[in-house]
ZABA-770999 format. One line per 2 residues: number of its first residue (from 1); for each residue x, y, z of C-alpha. Coordinates in pm, whole numbers, plus 32768, in hexadecimal, padded with zeros to 4 digits. Example, Ala and Ser with C-alpha at 12.3 -4.5 7.8 and 13.67 -1.06 7.14 Angstrom:
# residues 2
1 = 84CE:7E3E:830C ~ 8557:7F96:82CA
END
This chain:
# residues 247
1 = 27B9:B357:2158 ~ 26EC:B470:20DF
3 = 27C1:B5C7:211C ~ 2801:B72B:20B4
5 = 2941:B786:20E0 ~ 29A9:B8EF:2036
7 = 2AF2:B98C:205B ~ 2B4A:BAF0:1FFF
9 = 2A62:BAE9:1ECF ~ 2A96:BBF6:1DD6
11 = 2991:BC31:1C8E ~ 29B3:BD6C:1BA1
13 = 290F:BDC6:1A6A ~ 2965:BEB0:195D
15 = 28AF:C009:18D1 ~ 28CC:C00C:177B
17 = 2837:C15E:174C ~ 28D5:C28B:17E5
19 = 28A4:C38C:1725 ~ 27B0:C465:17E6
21 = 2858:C4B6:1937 ~ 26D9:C4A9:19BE
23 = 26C9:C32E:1981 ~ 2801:C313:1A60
25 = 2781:C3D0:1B83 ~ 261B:C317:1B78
27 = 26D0:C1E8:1B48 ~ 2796:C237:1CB5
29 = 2644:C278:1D4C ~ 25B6:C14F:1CDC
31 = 26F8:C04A:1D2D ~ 278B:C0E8:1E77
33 = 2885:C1E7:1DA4 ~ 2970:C08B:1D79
35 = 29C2:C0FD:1C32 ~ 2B1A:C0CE:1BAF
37 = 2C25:C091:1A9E ~ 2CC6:BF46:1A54
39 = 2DB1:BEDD:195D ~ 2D45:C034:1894
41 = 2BB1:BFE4:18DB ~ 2ABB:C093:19B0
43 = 2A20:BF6F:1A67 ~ 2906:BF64:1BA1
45 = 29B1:BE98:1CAB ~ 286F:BDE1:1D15
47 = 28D1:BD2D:1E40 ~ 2A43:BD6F:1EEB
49 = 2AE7:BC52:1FF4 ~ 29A4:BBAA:2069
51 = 29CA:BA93:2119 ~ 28C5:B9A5:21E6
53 = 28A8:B867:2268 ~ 2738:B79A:2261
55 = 26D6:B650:22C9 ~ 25A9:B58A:22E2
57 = 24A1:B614:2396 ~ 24E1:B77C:232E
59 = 241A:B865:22C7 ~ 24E8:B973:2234
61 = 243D:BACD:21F5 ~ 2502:BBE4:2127
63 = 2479:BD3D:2174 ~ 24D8:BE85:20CF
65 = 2481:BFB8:1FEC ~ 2467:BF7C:1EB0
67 = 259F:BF4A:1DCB ~ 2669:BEDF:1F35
69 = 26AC:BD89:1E70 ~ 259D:BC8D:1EF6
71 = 2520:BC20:1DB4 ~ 268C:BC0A:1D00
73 = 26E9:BB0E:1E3D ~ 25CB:BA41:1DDB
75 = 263F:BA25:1C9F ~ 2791:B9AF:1CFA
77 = 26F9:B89D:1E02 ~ 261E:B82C:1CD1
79 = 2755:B80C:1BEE ~ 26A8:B90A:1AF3
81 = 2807:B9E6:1ADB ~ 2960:B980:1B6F
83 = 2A33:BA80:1C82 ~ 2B52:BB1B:1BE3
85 = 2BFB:BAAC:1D49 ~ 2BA7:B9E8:1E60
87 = 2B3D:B89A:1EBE ~ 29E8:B81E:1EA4
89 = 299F:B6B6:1F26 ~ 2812:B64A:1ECA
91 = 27BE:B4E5:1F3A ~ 2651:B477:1EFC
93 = 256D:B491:1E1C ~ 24FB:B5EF:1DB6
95 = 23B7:B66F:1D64 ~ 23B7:B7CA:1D00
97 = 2282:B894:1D2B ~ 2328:B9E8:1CB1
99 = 2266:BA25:1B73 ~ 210E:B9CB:1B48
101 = 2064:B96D:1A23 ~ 218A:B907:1978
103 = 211A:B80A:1848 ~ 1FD7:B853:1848
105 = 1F2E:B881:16FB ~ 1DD5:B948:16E5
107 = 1D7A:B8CB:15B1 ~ 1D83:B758:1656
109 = 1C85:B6DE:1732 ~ 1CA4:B6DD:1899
111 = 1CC3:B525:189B ~ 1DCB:B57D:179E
113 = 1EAD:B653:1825 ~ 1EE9:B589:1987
115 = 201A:B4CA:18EC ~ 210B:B5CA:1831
117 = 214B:B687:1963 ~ 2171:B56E:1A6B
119 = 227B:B505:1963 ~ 2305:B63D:198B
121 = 22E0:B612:1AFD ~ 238F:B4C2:1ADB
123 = 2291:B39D:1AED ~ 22AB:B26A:1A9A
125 = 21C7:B1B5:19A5 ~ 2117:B101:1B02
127 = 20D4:B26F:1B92 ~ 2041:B2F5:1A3E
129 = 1F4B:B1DF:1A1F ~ 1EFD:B1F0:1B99
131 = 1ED5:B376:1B75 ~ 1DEB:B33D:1A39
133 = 1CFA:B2E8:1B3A ~ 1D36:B359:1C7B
135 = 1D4F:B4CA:1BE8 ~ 1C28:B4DD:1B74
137 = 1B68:B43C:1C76 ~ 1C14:B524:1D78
139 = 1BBC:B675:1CB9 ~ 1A74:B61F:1C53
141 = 1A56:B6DB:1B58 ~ 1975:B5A0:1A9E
143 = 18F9:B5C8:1946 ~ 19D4:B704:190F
145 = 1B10:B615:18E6 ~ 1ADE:B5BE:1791
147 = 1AB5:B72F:173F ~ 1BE6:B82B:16DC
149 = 1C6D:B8D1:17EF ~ 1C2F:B9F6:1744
151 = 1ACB:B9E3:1756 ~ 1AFC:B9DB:18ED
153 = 1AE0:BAF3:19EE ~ 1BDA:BB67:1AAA
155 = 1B94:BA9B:1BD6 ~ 1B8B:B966:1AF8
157 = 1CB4:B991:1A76 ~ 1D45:B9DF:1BF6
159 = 1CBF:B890:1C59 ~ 1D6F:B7E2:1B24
161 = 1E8C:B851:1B69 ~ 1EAD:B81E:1CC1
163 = 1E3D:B6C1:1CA6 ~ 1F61:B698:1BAE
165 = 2072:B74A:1C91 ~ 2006:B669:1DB0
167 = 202B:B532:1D39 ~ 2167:B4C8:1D6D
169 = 21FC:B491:1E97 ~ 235F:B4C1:1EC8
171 = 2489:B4CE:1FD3 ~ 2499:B63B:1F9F
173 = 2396:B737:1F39 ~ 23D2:B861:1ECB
175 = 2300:B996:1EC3 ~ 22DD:BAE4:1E2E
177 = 21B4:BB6C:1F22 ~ 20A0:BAB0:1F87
179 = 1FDD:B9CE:1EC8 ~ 1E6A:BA18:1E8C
181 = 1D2F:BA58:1DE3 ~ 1C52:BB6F:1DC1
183 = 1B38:BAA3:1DBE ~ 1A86:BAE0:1F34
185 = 19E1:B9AF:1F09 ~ 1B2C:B8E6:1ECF
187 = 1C0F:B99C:1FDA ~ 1BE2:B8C6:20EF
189 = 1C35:B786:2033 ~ 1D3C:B82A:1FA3
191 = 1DF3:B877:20C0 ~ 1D83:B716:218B
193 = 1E4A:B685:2018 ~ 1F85:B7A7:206D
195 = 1F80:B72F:21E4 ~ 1FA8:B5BE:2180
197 = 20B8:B609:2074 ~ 2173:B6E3:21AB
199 = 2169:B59D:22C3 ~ 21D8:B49A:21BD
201 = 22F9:B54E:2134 ~ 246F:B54B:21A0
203 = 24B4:B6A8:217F ~ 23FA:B7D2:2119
205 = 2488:B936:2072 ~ 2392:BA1F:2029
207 = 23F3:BB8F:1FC2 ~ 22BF:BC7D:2054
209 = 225E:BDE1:20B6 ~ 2147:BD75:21D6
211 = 21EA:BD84:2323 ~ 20AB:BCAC:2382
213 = 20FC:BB6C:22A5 ~ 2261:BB75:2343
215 = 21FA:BB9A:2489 ~ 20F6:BA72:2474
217 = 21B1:B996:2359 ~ 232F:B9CC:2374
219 = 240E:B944:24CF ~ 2554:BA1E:2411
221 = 255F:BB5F:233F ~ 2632:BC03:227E
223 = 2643:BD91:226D ~ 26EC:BDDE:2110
225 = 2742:BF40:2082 ~ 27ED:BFB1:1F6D
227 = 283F:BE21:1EFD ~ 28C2:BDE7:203F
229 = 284C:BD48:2183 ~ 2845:BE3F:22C2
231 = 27FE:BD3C:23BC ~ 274A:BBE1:23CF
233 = 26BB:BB90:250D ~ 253A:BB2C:2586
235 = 23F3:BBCE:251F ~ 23FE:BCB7:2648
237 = 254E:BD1B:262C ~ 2552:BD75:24D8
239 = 23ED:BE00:24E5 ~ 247A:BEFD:25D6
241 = 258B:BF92:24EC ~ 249B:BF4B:23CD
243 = 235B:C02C:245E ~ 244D:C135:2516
245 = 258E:C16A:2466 ~ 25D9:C25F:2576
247 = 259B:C19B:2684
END
């Protein structure tokens, strides 16, 4: 049964440069301060005892600042890095929406570039010839497809890309912000396609900064600081701390 089950999850990195005592302090800003030594190493704990529990049907928003640890979790759900502790149960098929873009050549055309980063994506030979046409049908970007991307404007190459990323379909979707275009013209097919993707999946992360998506997307958020979660609870709850720390 699809599931997300994490259990005091732990994720550090190292800082290999610390000579300028600067680069230490901005790095604190940036991360929360969680910077520490281990085994002789000054390391940015990223994410300290998270733990969560998801099951279908959930829509699972993480809000924070930025460097509070939304992306790094992500990251781990994907399978991208490992926790240095913890348990971290993922069953279902993962699409991971965290970086976009990735595989995509310039020097390529647009009819050439669909498949190298679906395969990165994970799809199967059946998806990537069923993509080969559906993509560009769904874009519309016509003749243009058997031009380099980098002959394309920046809305073109929005619409390419967010044809690729929402392809596939999986059990679990994960997001790093909301997907779109900056094409006016293409927005409100864009999100129709990011509505669709949203009812057919089994669960949904998404890491964000709009208090807006949450509140019309997400049924359970997340409020994480510092690389660790302060509370999980419904959009209105969290909202509340969220929007009025003081409250």
């Amino acid at each position: 049964m699809v599931h997300i089950h994490a259990d005091n999850i732990n994720y550090s990195y190292p800082i290999f440069d610390k000579r300028r005592s600067i680069k230490v302090s901005v790095m604190k800003t940036m991360v929360g301060g969680n910077i520490r030594q281990k085994n002789g190493k000054t390391v940015v704990q990223a994410v300290r005892d998270v733990s969560f529990d998801l099951a279908p049907g959930d829509r699972f928003g993480l809000l924070g600042h930025n460097g509070s640890g939304k992306t790094t979790m992500l990251r781990l759900l994907a399978g991208l890095i490992l926790p240095d502790t913890g348990k971290l149960d993922v069953q279902g098929r993962i699409v991971s929406l965290i970086t976009r873009g990735t595989g995509i050549n310039e020097d390529l055309t647009g009819a050439d570039n669909i498949e190298l980063p679906l395969r990165i994506l994970g799809a199967t030979d059946a998806e990537v010839a069923r993509a080969k046409v559906e993509i560009p049908e769904f874009i519309q970007l016509g003749d243009f497809m058997q031009l380099p991307v980098r002959t394309y404007s920046e809305g073109m190459k929005a619409r390419l890309t967010f044809g690729i990323c929402t392809f596939l379909r999986g059990d679990i979707i994960l997001l790093d912000e909301w997907l779109s275009t900056g094409d006016k013209d293409f927005i409100a097919k864009a999100n129709a396609r990011m509505d669709e993707i949203v009812s057919e999946t089994g669960i949904m992360v998404i890491a964000t900064h709009s208090t807006g998506l949450v509140r019309n997307v997400c049924n359970k958020v997340a409020l994480m600081e510092g690389g660790e979660i302060k509370m999980i609870g419904t959009p209105d709850e969290v909202l509340a701390v969220y929007e009025d720390p003081y409250a």
